[in-house]
MARLO-251681 format. One record per residue (C-alpha): chain; x, y, z. Coordinates in nm, 3 decimals. Example, Ala and Ser with C-alpha at 12.3 -4.5 7.8 and 13.67 -1.06 7.14 Angstrom:
2
c, px, py, pz
A, 1.230, -0.450, 0.780
A, 1.367, -0.106, 0.714
! end
This chain:
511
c, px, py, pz
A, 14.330, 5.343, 6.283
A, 13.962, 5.322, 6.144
A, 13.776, 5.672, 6.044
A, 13.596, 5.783, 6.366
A, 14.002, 5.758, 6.504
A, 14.123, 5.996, 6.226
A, 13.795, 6.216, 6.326
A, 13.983, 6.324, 6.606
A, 14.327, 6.343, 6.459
A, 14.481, 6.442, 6.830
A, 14.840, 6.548, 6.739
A, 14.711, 6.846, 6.498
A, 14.406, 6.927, 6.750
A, 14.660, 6.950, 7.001
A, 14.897, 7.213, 6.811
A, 14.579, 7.352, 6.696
A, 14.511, 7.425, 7.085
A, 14.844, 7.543, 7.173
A, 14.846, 7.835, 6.909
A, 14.498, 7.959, 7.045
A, 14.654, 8.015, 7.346
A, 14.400, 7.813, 7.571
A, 14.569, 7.602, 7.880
A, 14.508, 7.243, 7.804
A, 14.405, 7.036, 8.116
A, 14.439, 6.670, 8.264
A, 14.135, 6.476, 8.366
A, 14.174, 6.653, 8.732
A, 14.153, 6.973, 8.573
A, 14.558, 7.063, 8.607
A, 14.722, 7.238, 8.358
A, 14.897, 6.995, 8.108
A, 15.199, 7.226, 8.013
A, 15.160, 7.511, 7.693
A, 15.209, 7.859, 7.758
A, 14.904, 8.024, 7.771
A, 14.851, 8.343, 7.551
A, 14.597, 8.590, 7.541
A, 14.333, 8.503, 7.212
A, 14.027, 8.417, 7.074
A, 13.882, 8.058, 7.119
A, 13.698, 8.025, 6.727
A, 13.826, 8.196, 6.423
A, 13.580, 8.376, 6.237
A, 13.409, 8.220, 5.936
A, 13.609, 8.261, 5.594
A, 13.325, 8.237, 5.284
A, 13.320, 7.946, 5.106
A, 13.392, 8.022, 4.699
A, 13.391, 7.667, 4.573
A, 13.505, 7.691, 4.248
A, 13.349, 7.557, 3.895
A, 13.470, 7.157, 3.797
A, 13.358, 6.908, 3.574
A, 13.432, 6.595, 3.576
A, 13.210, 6.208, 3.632
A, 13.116, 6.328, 4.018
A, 13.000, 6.659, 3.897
A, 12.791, 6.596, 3.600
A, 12.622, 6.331, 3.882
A, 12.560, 6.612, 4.129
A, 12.414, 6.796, 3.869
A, 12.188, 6.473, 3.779
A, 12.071, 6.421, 4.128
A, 12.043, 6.813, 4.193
A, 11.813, 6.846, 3.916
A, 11.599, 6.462, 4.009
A, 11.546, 6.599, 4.353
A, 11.474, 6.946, 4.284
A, 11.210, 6.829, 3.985
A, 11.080, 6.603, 4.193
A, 10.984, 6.828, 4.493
A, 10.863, 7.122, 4.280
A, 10.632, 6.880, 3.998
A, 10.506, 6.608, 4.191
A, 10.216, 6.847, 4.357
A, 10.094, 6.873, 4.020
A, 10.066, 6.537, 3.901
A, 9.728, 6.429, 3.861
A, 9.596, 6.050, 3.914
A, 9.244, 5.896, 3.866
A, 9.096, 5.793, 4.151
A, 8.733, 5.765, 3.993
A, 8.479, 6.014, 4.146
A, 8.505, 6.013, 4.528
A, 8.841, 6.068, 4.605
A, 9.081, 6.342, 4.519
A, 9.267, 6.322, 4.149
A, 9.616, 6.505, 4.300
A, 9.870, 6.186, 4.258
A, 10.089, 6.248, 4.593
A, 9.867, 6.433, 4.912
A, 9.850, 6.430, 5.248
A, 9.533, 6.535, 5.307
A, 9.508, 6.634, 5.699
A, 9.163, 6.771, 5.669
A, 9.044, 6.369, 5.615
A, 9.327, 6.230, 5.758
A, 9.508, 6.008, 5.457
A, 9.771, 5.968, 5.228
A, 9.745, 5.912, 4.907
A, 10.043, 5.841, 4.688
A, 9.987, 5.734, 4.302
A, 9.755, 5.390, 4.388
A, 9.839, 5.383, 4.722
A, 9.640, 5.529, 5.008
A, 9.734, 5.525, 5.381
A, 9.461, 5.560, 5.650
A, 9.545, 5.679, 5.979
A, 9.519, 5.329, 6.153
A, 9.742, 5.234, 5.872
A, 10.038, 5.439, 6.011
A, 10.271, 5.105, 6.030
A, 10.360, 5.156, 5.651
A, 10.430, 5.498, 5.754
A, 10.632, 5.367, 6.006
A, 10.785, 5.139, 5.818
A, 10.918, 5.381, 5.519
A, 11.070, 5.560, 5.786
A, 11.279, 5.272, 5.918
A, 11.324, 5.186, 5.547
A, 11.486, 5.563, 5.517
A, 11.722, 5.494, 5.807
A, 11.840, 5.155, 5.760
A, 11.869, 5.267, 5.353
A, 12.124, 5.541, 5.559
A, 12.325, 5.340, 5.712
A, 12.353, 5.122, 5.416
A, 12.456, 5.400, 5.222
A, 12.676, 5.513, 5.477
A, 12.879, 5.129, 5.519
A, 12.934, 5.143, 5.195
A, 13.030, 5.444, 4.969
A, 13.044, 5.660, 5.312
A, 12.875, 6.024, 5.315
A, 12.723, 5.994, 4.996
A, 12.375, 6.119, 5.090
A, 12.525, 6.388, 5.238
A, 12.735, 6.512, 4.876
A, 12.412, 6.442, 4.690
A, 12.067, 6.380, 4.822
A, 12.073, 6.585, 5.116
A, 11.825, 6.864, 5.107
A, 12.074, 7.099, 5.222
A, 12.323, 7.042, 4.984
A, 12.096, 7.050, 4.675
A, 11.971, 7.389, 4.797
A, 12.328, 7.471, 4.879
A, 12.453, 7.389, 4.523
A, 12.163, 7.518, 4.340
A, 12.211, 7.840, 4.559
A, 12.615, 7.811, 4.454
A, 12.550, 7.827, 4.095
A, 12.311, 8.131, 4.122
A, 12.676, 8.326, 4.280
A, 12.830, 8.195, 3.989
A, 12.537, 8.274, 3.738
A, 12.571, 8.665, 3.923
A, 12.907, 8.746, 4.083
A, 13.152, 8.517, 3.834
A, 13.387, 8.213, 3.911
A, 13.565, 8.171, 4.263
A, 13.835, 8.433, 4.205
A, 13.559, 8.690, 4.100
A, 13.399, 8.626, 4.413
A, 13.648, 8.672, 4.620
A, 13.727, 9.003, 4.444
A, 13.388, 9.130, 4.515
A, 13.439, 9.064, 4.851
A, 13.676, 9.232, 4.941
A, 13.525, 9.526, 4.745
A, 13.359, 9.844, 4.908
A, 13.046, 9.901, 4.854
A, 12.960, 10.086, 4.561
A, 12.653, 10.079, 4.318
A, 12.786, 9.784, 4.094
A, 12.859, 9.583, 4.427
A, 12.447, 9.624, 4.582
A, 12.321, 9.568, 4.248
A, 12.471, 9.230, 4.219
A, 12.387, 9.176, 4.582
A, 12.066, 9.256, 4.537
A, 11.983, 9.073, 4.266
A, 12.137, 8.780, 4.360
A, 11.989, 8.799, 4.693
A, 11.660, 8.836, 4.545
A, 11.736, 8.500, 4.324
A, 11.798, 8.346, 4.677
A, 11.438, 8.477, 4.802
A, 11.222, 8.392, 4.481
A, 11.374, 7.998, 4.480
A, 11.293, 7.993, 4.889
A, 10.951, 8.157, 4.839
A, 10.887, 7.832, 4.555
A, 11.074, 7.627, 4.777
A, 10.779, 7.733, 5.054
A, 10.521, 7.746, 4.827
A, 10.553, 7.379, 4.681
A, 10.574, 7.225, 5.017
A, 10.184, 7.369, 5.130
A, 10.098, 7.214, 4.796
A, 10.147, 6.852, 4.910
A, 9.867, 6.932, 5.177
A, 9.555, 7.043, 4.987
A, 9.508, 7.048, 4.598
A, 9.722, 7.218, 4.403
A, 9.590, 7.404, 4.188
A, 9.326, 7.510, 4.402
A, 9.527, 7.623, 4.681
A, 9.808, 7.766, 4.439
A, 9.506, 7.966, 4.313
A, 9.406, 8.075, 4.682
A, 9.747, 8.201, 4.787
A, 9.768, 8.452, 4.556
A, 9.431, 8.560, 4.589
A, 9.446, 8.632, 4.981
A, 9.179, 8.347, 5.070
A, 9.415, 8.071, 5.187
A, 9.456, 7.972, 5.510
A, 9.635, 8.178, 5.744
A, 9.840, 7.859, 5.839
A, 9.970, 7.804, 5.480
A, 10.092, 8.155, 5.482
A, 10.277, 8.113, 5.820
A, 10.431, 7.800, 5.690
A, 10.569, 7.973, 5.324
A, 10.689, 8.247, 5.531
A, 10.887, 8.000, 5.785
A, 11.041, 7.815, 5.481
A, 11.084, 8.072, 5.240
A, 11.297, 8.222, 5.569
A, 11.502, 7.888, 5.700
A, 11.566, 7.809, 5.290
A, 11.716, 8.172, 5.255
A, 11.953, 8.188, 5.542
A, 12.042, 7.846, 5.518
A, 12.129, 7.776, 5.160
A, 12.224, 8.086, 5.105
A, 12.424, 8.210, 5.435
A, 12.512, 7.934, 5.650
A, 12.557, 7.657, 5.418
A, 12.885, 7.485, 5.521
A, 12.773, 7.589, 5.883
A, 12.500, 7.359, 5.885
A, 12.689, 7.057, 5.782
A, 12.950, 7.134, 5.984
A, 12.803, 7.248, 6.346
A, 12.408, 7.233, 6.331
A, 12.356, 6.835, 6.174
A, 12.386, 6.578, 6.381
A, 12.458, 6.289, 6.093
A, 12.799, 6.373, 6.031
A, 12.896, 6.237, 6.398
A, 12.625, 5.933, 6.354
A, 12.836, 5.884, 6.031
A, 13.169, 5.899, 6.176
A, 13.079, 5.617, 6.477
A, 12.965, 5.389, 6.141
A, 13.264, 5.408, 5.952
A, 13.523, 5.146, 5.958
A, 13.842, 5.064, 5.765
A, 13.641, 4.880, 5.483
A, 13.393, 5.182, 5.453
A, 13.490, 5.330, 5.075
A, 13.571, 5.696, 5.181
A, 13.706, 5.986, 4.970
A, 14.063, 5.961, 5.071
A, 14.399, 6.135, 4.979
A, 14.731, 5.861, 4.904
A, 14.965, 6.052, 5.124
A, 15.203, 5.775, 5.068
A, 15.190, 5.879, 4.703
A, 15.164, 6.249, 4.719
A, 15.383, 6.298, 4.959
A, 15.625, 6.525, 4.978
A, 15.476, 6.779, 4.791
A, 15.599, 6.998, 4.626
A, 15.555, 7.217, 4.280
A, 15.616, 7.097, 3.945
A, 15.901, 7.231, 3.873
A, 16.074, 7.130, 4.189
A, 15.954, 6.777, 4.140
A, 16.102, 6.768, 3.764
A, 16.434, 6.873, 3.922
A, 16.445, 6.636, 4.194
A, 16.175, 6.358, 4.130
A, 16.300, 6.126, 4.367
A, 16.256, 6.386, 4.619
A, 15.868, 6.464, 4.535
A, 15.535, 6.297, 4.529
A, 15.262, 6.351, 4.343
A, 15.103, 6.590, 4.474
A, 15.235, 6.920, 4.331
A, 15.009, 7.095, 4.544
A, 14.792, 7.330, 4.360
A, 14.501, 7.341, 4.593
A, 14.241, 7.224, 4.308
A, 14.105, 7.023, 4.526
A, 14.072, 7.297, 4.829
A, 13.944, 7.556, 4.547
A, 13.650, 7.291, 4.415
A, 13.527, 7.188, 4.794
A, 13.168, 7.306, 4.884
A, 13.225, 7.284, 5.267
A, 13.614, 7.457, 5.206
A, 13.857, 7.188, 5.419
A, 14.162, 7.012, 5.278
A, 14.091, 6.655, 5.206
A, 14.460, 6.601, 5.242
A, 14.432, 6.640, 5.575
A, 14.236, 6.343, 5.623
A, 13.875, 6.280, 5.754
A, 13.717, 6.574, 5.866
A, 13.350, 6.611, 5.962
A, 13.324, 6.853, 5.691
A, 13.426, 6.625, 5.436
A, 13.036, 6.581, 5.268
A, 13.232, 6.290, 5.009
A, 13.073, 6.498, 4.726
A, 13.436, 6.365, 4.533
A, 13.444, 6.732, 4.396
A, 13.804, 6.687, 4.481
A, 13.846, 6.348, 4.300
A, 13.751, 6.561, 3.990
A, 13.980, 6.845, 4.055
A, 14.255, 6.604, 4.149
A, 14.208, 6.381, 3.840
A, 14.222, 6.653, 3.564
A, 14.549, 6.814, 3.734
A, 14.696, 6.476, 3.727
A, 14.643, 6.412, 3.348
A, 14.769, 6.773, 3.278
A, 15.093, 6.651, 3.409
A, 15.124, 6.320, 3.290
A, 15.103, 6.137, 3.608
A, 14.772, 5.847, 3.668
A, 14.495, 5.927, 3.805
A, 14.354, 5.887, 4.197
A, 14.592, 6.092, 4.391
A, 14.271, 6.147, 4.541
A, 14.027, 5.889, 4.516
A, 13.727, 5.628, 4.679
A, 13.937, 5.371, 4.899
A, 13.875, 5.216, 5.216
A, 14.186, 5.214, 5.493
A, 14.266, 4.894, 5.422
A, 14.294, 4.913, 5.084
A, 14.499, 5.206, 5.135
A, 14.737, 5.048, 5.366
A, 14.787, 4.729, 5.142
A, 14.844, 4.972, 4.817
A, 15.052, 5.163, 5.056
A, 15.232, 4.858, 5.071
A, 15.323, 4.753, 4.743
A, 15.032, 4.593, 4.678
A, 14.835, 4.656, 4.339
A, 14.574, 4.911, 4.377
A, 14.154, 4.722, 4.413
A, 13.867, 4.859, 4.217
A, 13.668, 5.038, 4.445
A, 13.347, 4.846, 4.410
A, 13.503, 4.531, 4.570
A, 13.481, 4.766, 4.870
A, 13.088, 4.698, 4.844
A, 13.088, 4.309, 4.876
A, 13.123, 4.262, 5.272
A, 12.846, 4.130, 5.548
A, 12.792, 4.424, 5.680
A, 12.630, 4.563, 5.368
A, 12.469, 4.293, 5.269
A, 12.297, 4.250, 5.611
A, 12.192, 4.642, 5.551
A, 12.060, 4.548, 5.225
A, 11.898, 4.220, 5.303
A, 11.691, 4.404, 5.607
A, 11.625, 4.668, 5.407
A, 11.479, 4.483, 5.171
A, 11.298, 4.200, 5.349
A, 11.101, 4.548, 5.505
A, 11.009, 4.654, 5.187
A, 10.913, 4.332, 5.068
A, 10.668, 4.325, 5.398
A, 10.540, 4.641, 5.339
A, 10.426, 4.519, 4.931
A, 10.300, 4.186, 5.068
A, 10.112, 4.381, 5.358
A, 9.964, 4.629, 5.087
A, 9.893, 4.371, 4.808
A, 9.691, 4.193, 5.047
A, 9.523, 4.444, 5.293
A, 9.181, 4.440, 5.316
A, 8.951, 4.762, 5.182
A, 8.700, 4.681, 5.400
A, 8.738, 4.715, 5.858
A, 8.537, 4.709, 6.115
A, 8.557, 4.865, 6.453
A, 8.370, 4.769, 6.740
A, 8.331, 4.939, 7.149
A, 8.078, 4.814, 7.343
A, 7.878, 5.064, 7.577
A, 8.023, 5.046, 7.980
A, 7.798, 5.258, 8.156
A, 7.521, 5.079, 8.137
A, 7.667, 4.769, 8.048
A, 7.296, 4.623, 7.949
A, 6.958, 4.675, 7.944
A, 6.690, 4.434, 8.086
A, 6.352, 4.488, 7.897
A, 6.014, 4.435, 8.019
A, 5.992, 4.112, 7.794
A, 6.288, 3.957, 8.017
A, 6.554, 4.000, 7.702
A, 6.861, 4.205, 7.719
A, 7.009, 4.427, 7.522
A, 7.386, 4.524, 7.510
A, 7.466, 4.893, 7.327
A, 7.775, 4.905, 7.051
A, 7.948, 5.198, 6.866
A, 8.016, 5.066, 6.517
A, 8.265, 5.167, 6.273
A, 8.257, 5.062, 5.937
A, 8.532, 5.163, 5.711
A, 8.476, 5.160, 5.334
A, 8.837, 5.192, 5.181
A, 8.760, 5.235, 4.848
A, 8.723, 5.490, 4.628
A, 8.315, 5.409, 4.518
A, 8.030, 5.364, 4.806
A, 7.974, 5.045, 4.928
A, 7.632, 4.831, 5.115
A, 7.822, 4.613, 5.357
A, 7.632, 4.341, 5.576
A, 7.658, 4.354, 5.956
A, 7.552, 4.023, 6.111
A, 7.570, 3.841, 6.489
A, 7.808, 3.511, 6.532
A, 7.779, 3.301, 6.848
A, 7.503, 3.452, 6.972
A, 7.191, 3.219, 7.067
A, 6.901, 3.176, 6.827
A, 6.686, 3.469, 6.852
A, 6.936, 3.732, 6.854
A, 6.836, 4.063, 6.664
A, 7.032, 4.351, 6.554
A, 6.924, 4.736, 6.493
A, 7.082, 5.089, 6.439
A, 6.952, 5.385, 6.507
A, 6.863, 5.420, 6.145
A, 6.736, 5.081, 6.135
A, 6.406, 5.054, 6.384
A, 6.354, 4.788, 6.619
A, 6.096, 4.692, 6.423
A, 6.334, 4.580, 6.140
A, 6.565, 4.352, 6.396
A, 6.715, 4.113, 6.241
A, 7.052, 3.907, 6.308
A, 7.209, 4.050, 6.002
A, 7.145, 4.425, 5.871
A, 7.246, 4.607, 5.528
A, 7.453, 4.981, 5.550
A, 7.532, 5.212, 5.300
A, 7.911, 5.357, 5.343
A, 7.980, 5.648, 5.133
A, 8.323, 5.609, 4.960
A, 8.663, 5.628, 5.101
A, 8.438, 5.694, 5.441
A, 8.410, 5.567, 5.825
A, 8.096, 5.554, 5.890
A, 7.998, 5.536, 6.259
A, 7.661, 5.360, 6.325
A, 7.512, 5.274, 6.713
A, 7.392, 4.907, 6.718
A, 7.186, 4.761, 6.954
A, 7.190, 4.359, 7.015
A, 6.885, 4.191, 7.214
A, 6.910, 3.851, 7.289
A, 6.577, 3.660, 7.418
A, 6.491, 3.611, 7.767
A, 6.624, 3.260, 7.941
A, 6.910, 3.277, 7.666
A, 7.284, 3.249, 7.783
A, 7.556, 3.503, 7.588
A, 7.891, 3.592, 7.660
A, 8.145, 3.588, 7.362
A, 8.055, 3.691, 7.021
A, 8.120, 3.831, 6.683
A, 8.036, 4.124, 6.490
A, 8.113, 4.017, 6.093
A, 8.107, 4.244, 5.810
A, 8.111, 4.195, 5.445
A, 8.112, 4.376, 5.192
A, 7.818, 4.281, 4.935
A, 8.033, 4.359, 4.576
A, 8.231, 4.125, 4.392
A, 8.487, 4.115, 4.633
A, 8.295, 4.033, 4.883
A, 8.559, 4.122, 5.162
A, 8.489, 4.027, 5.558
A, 8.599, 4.158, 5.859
A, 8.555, 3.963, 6.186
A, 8.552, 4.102, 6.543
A, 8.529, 3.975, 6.886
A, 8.350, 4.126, 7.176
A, 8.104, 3.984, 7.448
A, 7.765, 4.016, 7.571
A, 7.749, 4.184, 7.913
A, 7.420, 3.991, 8.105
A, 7.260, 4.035, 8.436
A, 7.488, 3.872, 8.727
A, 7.770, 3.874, 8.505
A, 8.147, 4.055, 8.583
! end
């Protein structure tokens, strides 16, 4: 049975079913037998109170939690020298002049391959992550579930531990009860107002715009976007949370067609917990008892509320909360360790079997992830090559089509171009425009370069980290033959870059 099949988990769906009271039909639409009864179809929502572990899997939640979180809120505020002409902020995407700039890196919009390419970087680095340790971005990384746990240790910070939660619940409201609604609430709205406010400040500079916002003088569009995800951040982390994993993203099912039985899961040993049964009972009759005494630790400690030992579910975010849980109940009572634990199916059948139990991490050397890995990374070695050895220096070049050419008095023609010349670095630049493969004679100008200055090769300023658009105008002399040519540009510094680019010559009696 691989994980997608225990997804389903038919038998338990089925009695599931029966007890709602729905009739169950065949393919043909006939009833299938089950006495139907009067009821609702979904069960209302029971609140999630996770309660407080520790343990190796939580102290790395906490790690990544506070990575991420530092991450999105400081990296607007790093600075990096760019020298004069371009802005110092270290990560921006600057809309206005359409780039992206990250640290040493910048991205122009005809660039948008490496843009491209970090996004197919992101989803084959998903389903790596996903054939081998299973749901982990999901437990960690995910933005939800930061802002989920972040916003589940503020209700621990205000209203107590899971059993004081659930106390307060149930309370009626009363003075003590708003007040620590309230305030928490109002925790939840000032971390989705920053949560808001740091995302505008990835689009313009920060300090400049930070300064703006509070002064009334931004743009109304960076006030419509706070508002929008200072809202979705509130209801989200702090209302729906479990919801969202559970019913609005679509990755869990993506996740469950990927998983197979050598995917390292979170996964209950039923074989070994079973039957379970309390401690007491299994000290009396040991042979009788498993393991599992069942305490519910690891139902208590579970962010998105489901039973692990009930197999995969699609709310199962493999956070291993319940690995934790499990782990310290198990060295309480003197039994080892991994009850609940990472395993893949068919590790779990062999150990099932008598077989000794294998270190996870064997779980990670199969094909299938190193194929994952190995495209993964011969795209990001592309992408490094591609940067290390792109050019700062491009030409674009569209010839005129309406008219296609001029014939002068003299008898010489002359063809009409749009020019641009791109100047990718960060300092202006004179770059040299010149004819190839036209006939001896042929002369270049620009509108801010007279006809009286032809000449087959002209000098242009480009300001810095600029496209400059310039209209050219080629004449070649009367009797002369053109068709194919070349526009070449270099750039006259030390690096002396080129650019080369083909175009033709339209002439009288030509297609």
């Amino acid at each position: 049975m691989t994980a997608s099949d225990q997804l389903q988990q038919p038998g338990k769906w089925a009695d599931a079913l029966d007890k709602t009271g729905v009739t169950r039909t065949d393919s043909s639409g006939g009833p299938t037998g089950g006495p139907p009864v009067d009821g609702p179809l979904y069960e209302k929502r029971k609140s999630v109170h996770n309660k407080r572990i520790d343990g190796p899997f939580r102290r790395f939640k906490w790690l990544v939690m506070v990575v991420t979180l530092a991450i999105y809120y400081v990296t607007p505020w790093l600075r990096w020298d760019r020298g004069p002409y371009a802005p110092d902020q270290a990560v921006l995407i600057d809309l206005a002049n359409r780039r992206f700039y990250m640290f040493d890196i910048e991205i122009w919009p005809h660039e948008f391959y490496f843009v491209a390419g970090l996004l197919i970087m992101a989803g084959i680095g998903l389903f790596l992550v996903t054939s081998a340790v299973g749901r982990a971005w999901c437990g960690y990384a995910c933005p939800q579930t930061v802002w989920t746990d972040l916003f589940q240790h503020v209700d621990r910070f205000i209203d107590g531990d899971r059993n004081a939660r659930m106390r307060l619940d149930k309370a009626p409201w009363g003075p003590s009860k708003i007040a620590r609604r309230g305030g928490k609430w109002g925790i939840y709205l000032l971390i989705s107002l920053v949560t808001g406010g740091a995302w505008i400040l990835y689009f313009a500079d920060a300090p400049t715009l930070f300064a703006e916002f509070f002064s009334g003088t931004a743009s109304p569009v960076a006030y419509m976007t706070v508002a929008v995800l200072t809202g979705t951040t509130f209801w989200l982390g702090g209302f729906m949370r479990e919801q969202v994993c559970i019913y609005m993203c679509p990755w869990p099912r993506i996740q469950a067609a990927m998983l197979d039985e050598q995917s390292l899961i979170v996964t209950y040993k039923d074989w070994r917990g079973e039957q379970r049964g309390s401690l007491k009972k299994a000290q009396k009759e040991p042979e009788k008892f498993g393991d599992c005494i069942d305490c519910r630790e690891c139902v208590a400690v579970c962010p998105t509320g489901i039973d692990i030992r009930e197999g995969q579910q699609v709310g199962c975010i493999t956070c291993a909360l319940c690995i934790d849980a499990c782990d310290r109940v198990m060295k309480d009572i003197g039994r080892p360790r991994g009850l609940i634990d990472y395993a893949t199916l068919d590790q779990c059948e062999a150990e099932a079997a008598g077989a000794p139990a294998t270190p996870a991490w064997k779980a990670l050397l199969r094909p299938r992830t190193f194929i994952y890995f190995g495209i993964w990374g011969a795209i990001g070695a592309a992408m490094l090559f591609a940067l290390g050895t792109r050019s700062h220096t491009d030409l674009t070049v569209s010839p005129d089509r309406n008219p296609a050419f001029m014939l002068l008095k003299d008898g010489s023609v002359r063809n009409a171009y749009t020019l641009r010349l791109r100047n990718m670095e960060g300092r202006p630049r004179d770059m040299e425009i010149a004819l190839a493969g036209l006939p001896e004679g042929a002369v270049l100008w620009t509108d801010g370069i007279g006809s009286d200055a032809a000449a087959p090769a002209q000098t242009i300023a480009v300001p810095a980290d600029e496209t400059r658009v310039v209209r050219a105008y080629v004449t070649v002399p009367a009797g002369s033959a053109a068709d194919q040519f070349s526009f070449e540009l270099t750039s006259l510094d030390e690096q002396r870059e080129k650019d080369t680019v083909p175009t033709t010559f339209a002439m009288p009696g030509g297609n």
